[in-house]
Backbone as a chain_set.jsonl record, in Angstrom:
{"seq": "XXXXXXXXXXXXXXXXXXXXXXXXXXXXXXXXXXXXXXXXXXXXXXXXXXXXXXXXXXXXXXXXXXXXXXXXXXXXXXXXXXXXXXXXXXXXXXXXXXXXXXXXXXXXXXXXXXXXXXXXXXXXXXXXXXXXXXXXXXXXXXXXXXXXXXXXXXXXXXXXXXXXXXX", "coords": {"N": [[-41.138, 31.861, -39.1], [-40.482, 34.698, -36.685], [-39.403, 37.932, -36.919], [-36.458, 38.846, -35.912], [-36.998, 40.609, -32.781], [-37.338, 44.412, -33.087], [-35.452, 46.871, -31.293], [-36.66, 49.221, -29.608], [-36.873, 53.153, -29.483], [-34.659, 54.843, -27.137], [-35.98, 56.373, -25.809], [-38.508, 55.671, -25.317], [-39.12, 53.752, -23.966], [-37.94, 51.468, -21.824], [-34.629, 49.751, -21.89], [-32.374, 47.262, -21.892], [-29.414, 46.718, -21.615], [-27.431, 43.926, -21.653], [-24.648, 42.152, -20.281], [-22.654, 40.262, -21.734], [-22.778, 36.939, -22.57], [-20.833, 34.889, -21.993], [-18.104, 36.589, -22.22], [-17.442, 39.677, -20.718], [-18.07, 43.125, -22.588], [-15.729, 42.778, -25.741], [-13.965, 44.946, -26.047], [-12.414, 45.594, -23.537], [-9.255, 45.474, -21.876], [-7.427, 42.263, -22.24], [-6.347, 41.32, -19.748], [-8.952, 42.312, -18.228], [-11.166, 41.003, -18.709], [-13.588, 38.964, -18.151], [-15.065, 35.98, -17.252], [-18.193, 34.936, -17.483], [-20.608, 33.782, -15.015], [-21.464, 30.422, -14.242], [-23.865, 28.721, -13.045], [-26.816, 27.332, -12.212], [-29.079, 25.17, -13.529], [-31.804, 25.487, -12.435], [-35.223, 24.853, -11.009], [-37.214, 25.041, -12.667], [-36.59, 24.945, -15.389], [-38.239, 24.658, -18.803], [-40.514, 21.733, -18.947], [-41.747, 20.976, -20.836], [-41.656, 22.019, -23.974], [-42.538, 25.11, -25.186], [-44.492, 25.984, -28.698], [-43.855, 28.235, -30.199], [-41.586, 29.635, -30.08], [-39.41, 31.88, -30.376], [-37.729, 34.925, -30.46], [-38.764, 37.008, -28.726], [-40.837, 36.902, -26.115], [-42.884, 38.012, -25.744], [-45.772, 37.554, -26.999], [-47.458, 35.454, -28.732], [-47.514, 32.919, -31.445], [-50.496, 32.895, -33.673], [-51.888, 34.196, -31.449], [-53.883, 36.45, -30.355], [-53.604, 38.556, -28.169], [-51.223, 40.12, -26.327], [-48.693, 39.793, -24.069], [-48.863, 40.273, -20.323], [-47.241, 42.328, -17.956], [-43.982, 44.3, -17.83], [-42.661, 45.997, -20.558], [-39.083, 44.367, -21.747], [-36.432, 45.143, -23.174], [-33.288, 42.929, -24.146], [-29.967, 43.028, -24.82], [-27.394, 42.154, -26.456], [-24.021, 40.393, -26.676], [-22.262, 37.498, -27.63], [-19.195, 36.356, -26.476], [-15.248, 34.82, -26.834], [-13.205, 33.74, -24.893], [-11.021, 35.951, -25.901], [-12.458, 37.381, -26.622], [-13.546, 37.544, -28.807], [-16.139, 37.778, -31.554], [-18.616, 35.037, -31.528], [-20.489, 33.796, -33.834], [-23.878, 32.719, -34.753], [-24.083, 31.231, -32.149], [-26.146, 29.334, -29.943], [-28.71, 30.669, -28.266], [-30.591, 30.151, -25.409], [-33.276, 30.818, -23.413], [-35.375, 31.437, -20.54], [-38.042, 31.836, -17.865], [-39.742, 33.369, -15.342], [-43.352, 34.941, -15.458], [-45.098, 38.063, -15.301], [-46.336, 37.364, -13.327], [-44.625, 35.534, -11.277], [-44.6, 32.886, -12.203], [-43.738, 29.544, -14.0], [-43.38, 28.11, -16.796], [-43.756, 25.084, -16.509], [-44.604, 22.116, -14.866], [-44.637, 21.719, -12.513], [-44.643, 23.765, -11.368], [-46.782, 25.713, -9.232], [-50.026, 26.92, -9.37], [-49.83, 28.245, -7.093], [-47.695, 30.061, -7.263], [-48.729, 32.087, -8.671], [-51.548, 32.63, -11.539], [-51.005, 31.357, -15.042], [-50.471, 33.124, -18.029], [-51.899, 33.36, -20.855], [-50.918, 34.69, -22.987], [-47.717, 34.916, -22.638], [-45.124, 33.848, -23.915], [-42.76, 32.485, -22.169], [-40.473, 31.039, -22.755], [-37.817, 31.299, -24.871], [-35.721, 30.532, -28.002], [-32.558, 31.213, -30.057], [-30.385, 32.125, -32.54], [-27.18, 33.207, -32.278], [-26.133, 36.487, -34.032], [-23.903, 36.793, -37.112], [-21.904, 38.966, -35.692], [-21.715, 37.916, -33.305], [-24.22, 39.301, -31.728], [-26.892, 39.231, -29.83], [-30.831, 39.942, -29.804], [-33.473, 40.071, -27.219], [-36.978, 40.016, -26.974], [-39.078, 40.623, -24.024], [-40.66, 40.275, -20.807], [-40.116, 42.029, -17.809], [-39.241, 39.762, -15.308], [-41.535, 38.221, -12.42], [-40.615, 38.513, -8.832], [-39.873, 35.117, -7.137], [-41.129, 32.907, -4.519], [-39.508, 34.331, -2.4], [-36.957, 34.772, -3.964], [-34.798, 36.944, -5.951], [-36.06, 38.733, -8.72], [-35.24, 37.182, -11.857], [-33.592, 36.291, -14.971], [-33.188, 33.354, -16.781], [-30.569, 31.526, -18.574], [-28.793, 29.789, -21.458], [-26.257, 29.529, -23.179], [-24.582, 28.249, -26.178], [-21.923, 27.224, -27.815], [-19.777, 26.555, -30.044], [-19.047, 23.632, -29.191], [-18.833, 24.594, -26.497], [-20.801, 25.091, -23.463], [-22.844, 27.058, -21.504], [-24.683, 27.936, -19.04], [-26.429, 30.135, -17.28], [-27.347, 33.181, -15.067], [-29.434, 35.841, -14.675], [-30.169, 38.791, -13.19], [-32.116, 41.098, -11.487], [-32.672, 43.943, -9.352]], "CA": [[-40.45, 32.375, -37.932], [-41.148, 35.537, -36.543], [-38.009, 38.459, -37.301], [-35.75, 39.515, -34.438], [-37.574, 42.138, -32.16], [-36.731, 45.543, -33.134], [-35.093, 48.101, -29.763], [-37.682, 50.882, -29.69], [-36.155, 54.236, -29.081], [-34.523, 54.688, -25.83], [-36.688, 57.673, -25.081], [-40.211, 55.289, -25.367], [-39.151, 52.155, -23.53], [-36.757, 50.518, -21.016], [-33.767, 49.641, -22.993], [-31.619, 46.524, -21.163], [-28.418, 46.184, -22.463], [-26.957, 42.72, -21.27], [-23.356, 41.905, -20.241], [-22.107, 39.087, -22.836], [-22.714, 35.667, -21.711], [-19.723, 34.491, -22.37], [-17.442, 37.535, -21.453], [-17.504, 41.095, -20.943], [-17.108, 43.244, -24.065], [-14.594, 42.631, -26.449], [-12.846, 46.005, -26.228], [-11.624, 45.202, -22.384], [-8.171, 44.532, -22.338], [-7.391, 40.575, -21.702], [-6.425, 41.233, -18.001], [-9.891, 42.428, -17.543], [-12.17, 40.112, -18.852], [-13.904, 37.744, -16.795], [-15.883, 34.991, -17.469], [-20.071, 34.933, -17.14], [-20.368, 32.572, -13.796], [-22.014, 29.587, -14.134], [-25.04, 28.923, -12.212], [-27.752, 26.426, -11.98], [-30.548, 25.245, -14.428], [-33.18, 26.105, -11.805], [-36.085, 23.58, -11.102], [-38.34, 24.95, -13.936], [-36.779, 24.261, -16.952], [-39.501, 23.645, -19.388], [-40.578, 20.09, -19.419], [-42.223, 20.744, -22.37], [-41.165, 23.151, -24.64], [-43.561, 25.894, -26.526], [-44.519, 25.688, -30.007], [-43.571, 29.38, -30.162], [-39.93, 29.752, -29.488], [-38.489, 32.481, -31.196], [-36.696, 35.53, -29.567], [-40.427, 37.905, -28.998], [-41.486, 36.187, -25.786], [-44.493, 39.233, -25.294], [-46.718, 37.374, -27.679], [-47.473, 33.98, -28.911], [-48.003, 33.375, -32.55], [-51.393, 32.781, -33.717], [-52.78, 34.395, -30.67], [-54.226, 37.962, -30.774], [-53.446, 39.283, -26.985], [-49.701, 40.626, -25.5], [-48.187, 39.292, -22.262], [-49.18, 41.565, -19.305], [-45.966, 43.091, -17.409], [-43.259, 45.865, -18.313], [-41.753, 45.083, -21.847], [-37.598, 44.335, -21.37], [-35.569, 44.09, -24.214], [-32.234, 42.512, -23.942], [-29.492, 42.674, -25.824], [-25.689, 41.688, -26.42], [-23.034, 39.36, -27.596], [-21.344, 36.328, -27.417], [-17.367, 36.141, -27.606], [-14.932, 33.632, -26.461], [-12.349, 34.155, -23.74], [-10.533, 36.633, -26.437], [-13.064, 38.478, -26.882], [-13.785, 37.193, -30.411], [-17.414, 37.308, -31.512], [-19.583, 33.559, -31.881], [-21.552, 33.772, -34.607], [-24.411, 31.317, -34.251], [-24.397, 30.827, -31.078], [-27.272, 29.172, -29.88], [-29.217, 30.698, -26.79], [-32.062, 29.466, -24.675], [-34.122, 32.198, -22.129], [-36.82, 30.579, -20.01], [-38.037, 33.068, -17.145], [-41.028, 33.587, -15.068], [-43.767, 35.568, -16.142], [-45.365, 38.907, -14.083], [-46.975, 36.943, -11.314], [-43.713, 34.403, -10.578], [-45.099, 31.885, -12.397], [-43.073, 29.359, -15.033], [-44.354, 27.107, -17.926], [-43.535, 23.942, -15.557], [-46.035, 21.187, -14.854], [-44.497, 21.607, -11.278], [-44.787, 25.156, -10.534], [-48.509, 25.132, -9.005], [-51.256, 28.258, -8.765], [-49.099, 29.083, -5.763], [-47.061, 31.326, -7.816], [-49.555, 32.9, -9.838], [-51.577, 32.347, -12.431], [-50.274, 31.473, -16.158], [-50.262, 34.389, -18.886], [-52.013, 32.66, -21.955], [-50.048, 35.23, -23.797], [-46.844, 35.142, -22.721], [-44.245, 32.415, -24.114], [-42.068, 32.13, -20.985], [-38.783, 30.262, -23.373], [-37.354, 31.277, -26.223], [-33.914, 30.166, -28.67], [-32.328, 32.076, -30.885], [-28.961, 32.083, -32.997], [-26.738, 34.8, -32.434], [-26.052, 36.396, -35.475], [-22.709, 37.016, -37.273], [-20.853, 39.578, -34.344], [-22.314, 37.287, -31.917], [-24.862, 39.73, -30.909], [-28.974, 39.1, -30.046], [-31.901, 40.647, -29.134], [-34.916, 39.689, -27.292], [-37.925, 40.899, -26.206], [-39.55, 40.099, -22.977], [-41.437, 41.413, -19.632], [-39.863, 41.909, -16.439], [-40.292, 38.689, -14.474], [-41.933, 38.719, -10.796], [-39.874, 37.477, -8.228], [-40.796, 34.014, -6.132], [-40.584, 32.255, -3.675], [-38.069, 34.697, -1.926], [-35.886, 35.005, -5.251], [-34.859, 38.019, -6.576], [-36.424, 38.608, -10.65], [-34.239, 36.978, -12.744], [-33.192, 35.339, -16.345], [-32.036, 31.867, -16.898], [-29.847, 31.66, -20.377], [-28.2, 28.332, -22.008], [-25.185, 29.921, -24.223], [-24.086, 26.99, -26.696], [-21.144, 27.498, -28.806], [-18.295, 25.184, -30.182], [-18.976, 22.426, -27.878], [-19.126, 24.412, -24.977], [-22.231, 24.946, -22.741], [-22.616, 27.771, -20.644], [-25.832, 28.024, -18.094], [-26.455, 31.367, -16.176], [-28.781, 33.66, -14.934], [-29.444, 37.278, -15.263], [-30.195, 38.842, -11.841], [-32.579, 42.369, -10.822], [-32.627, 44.404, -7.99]], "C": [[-40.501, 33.895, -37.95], [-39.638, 36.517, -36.863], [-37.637, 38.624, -36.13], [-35.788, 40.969, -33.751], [-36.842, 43.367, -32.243], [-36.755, 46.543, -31.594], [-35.815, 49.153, -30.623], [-36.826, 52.031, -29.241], [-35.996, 54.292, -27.612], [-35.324, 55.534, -24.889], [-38.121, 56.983, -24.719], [-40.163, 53.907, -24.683], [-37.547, 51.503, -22.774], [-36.14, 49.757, -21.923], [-32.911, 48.669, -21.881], [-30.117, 46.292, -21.896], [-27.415, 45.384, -21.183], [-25.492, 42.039, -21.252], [-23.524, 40.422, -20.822], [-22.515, 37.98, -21.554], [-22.064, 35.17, -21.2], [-18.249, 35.072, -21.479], [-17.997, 38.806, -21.768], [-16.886, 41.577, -22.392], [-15.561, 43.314, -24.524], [-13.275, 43.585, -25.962], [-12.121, 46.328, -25.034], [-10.038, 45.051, -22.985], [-8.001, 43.127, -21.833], [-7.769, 40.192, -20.429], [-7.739, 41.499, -17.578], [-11.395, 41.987, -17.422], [-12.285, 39.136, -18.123], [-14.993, 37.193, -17.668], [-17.552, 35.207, -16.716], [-19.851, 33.898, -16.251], [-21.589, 32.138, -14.493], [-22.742, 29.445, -13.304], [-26.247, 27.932, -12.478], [-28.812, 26.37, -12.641], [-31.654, 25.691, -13.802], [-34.196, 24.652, -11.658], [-37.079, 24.061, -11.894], [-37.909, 25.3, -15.18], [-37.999, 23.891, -17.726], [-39.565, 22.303, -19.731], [-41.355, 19.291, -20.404], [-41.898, 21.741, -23.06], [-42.312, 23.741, -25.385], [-43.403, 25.643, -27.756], [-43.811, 27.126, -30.805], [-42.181, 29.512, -29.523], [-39.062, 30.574, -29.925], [-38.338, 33.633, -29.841], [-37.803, 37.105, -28.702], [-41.017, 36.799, -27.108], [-42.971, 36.627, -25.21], [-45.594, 38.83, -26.235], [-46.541, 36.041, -28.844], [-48.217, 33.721, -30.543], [-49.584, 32.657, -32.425], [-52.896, 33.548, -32.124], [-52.9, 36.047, -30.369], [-53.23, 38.913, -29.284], [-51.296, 39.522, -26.94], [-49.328, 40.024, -23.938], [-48.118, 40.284, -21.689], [-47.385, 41.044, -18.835], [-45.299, 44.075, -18.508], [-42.235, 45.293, -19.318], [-39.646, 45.256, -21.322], [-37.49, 43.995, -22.689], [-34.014, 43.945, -23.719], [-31.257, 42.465, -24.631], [-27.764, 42.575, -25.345], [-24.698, 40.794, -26.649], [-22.413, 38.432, -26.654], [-20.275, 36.19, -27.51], [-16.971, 34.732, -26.783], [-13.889, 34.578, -25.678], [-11.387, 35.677, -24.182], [-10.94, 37.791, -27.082], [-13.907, 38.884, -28.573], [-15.559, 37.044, -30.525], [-18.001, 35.548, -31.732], [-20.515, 33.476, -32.099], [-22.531, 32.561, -34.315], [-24.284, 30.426, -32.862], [-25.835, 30.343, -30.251], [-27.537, 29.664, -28.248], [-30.61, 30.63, -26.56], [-32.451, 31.012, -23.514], [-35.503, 31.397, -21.603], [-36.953, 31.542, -18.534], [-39.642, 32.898, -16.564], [-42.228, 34.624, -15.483], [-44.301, 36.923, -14.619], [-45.922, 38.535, -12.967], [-46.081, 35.797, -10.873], [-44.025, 33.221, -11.275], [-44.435, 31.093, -13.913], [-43.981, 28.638, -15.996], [-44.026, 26.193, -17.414], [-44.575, 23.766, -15.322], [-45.606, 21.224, -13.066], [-44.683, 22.546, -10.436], [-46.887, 25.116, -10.504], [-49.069, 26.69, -9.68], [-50.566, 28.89, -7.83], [-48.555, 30.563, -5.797], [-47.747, 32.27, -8.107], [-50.346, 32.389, -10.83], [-51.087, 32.342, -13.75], [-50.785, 32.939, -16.604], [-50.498, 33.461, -20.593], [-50.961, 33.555, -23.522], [-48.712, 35.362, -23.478], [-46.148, 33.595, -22.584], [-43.277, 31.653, -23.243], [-40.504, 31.155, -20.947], [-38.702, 30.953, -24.674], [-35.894, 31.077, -26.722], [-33.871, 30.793, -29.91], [-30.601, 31.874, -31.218], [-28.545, 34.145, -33.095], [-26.278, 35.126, -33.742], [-24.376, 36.933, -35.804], [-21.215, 38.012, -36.242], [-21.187, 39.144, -33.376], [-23.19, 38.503, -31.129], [-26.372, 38.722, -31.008], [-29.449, 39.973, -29.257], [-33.076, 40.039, -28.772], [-35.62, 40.757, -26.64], [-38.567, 40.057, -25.228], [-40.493, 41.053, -22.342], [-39.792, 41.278, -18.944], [-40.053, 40.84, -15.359], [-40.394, 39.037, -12.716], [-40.762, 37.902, -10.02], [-40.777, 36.333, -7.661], [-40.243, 33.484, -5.684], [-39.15, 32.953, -2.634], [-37.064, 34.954, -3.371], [-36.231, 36.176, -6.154], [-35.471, 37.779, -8.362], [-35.6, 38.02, -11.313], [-34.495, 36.471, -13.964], [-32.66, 34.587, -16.519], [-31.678, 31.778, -18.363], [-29.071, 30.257, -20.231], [-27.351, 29.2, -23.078], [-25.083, 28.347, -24.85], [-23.118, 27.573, -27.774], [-19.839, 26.884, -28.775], [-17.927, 24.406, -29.441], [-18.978, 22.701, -26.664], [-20.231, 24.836, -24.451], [-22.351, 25.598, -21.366], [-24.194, 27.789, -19.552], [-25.861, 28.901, -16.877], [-27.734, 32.032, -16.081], [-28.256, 35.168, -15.269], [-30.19, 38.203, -13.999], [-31.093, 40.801, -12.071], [-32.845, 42.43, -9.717], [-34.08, 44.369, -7.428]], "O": [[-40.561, 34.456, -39.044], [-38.653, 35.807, -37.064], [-38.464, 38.561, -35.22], [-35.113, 41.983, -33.928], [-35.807, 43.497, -31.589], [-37.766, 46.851, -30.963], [-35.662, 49.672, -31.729], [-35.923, 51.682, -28.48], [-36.889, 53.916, -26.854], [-35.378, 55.489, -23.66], [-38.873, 57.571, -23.942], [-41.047, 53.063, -24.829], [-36.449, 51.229, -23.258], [-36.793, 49.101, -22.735], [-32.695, 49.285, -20.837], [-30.042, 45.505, -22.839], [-26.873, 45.897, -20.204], [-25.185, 41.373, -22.241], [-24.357, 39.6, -20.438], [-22.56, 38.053, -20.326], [-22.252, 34.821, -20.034], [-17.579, 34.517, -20.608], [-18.754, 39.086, -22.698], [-15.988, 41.109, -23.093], [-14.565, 43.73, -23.932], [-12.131, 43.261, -25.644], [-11.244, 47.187, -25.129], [-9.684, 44.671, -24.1], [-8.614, 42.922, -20.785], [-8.634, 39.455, -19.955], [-7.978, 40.99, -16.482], [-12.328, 42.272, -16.672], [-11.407, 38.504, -17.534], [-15.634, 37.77, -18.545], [-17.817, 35.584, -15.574], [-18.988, 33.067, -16.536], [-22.437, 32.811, -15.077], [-22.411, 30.162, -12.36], [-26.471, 28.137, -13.671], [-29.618, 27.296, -12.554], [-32.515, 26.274, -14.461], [-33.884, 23.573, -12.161], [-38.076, 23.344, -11.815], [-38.629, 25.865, -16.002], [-38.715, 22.95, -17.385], [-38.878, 21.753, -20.592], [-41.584, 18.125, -20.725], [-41.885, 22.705, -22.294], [-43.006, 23.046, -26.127], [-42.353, 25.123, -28.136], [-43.299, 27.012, -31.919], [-42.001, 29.439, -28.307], [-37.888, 30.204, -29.948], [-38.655, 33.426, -28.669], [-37.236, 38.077, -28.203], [-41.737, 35.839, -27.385], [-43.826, 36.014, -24.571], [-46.462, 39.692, -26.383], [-45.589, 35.844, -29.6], [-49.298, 34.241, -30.821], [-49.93, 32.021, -31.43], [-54.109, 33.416, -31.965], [-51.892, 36.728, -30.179], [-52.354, 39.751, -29.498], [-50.437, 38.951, -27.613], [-50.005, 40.017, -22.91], [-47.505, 41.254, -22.136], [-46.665, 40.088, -19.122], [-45.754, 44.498, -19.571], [-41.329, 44.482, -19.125], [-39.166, 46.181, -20.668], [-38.038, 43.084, -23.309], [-33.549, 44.79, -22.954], [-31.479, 41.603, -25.482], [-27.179, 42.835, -24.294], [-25.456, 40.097, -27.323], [-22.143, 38.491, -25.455], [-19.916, 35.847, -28.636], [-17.718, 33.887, -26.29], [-13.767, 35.798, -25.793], [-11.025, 36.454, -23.299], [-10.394, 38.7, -27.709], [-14.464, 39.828, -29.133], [-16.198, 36.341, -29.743], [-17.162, 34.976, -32.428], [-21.458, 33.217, -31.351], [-22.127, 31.551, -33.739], [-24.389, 29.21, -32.702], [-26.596, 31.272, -29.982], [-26.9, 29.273, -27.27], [-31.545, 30.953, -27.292], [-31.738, 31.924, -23.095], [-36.406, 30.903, -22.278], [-35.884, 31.976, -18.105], [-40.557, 32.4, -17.221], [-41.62, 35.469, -16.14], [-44.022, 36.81, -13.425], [-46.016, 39.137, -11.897], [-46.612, 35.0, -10.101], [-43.507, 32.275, -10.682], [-44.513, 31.762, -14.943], [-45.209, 28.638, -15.904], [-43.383, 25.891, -18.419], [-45.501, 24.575, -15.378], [-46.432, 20.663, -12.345], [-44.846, 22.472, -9.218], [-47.781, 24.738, -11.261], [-48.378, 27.387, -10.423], [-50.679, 30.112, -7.723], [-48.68, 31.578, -5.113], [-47.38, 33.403, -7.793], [-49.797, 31.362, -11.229], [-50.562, 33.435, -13.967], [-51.341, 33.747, -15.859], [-49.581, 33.044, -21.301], [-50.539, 33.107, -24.588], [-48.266, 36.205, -24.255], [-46.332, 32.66, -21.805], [-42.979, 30.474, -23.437], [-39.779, 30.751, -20.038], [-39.676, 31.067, -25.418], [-34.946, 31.394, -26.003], [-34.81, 30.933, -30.693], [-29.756, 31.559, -30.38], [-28.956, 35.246, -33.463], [-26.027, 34.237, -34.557], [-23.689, 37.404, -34.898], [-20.013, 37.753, -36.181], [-21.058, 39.828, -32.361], [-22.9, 38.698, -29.949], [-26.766, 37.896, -31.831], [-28.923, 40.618, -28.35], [-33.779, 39.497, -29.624], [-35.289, 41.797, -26.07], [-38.662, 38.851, -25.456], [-40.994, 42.083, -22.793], [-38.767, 40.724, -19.341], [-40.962, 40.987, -14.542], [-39.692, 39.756, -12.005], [-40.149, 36.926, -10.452], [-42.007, 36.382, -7.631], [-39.058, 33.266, -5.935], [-38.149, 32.345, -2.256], [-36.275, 35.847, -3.061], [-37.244, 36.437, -6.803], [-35.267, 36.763, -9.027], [-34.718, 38.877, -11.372], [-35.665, 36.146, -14.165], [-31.439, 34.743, -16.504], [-32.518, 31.964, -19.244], [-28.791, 29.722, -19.158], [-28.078, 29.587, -23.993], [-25.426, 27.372, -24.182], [-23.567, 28.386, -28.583], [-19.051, 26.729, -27.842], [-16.79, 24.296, -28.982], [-19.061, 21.879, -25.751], [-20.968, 25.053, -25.413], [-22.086, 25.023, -20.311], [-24.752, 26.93, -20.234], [-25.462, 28.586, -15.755], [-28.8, 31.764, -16.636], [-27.237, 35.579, -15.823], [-31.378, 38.017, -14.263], [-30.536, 41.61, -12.813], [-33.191, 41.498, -8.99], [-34.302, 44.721, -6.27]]}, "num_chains": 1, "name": "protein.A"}
């Protein structure tokens, strides 16, 4: 398994930093935390999953090339309504790639063509302060729909499913 993509200096690379899944940070007071809305698996879920699944989705192991588009990294934590971190939290990222196009057996050519280099899912445990990091592109929009990120939070039985939205 591959390590957890290192944030390049903020001066050499678009730097994303990602409101909690879960909730806004910790250091809110109570009254002003809000809950990550819930939101819809999407119709391209992978209906097969990559062999490559780690938290890197700009490059596919065993394969020499980089996924074309503008690298994103992502980062930020998991708490619980209190603001508490959740270590091990498991999260999912599945996303289109720079021409609209998903790893779905349903999404046609219409979109775009695939990106033999780019992994288009990845899962990852958050690590002890409930943070993570991934690396990505930028995905295209389609079909009318703004760019976005679909995420699967999982932690202590509960099961969060949101997106991640650009202008």
């Amino acid at each position: 398994m591959k390590p957890t993509p290192r944030i390049p200096d903020r001066h050499r690379r678009l730097l994303l930093l990602a409101t909690p899944l879960l909730l806004l940070p910790g250091a809110l007071a109570a009254q002003q935390r809000r809950l990550t809305p819930r939101m819809t698996l999407g119709p391209f879920y992978p209906d097969v999953l990559p062999v490559d699944r780690d938290a890197d989705l700009t490059a596919i192991d065993g394969q020499p090339g980089r996924a074309a588009g503008t690298r994103l990294y992502v980062t930020g934590r998991v708490t619980d309504i209190r603001g508490k971190p959740l270590p091990k939290a498991r999260l999912e990222l599945w996303q289109a790639n720079d021409k609209g196009r998903y790893l779905h057996s349903a999404d046609t050519d219409a979109s775009g063509p695939l990106d033999p280099n780019f992994q288009g899912y990845g899962a990852l445990l958050t690590d002890a302060q409930g943070r993570y990091r991934i690396k990505t592109i930028k995905p295209a929009p389609y079909s009318g729909r703004t760019p976005h990120l679909h995420f699967i939070a999982a932690a202590g039985g509960e099961r969060l499913v949101t997106q991640m939205f650009f202008e």
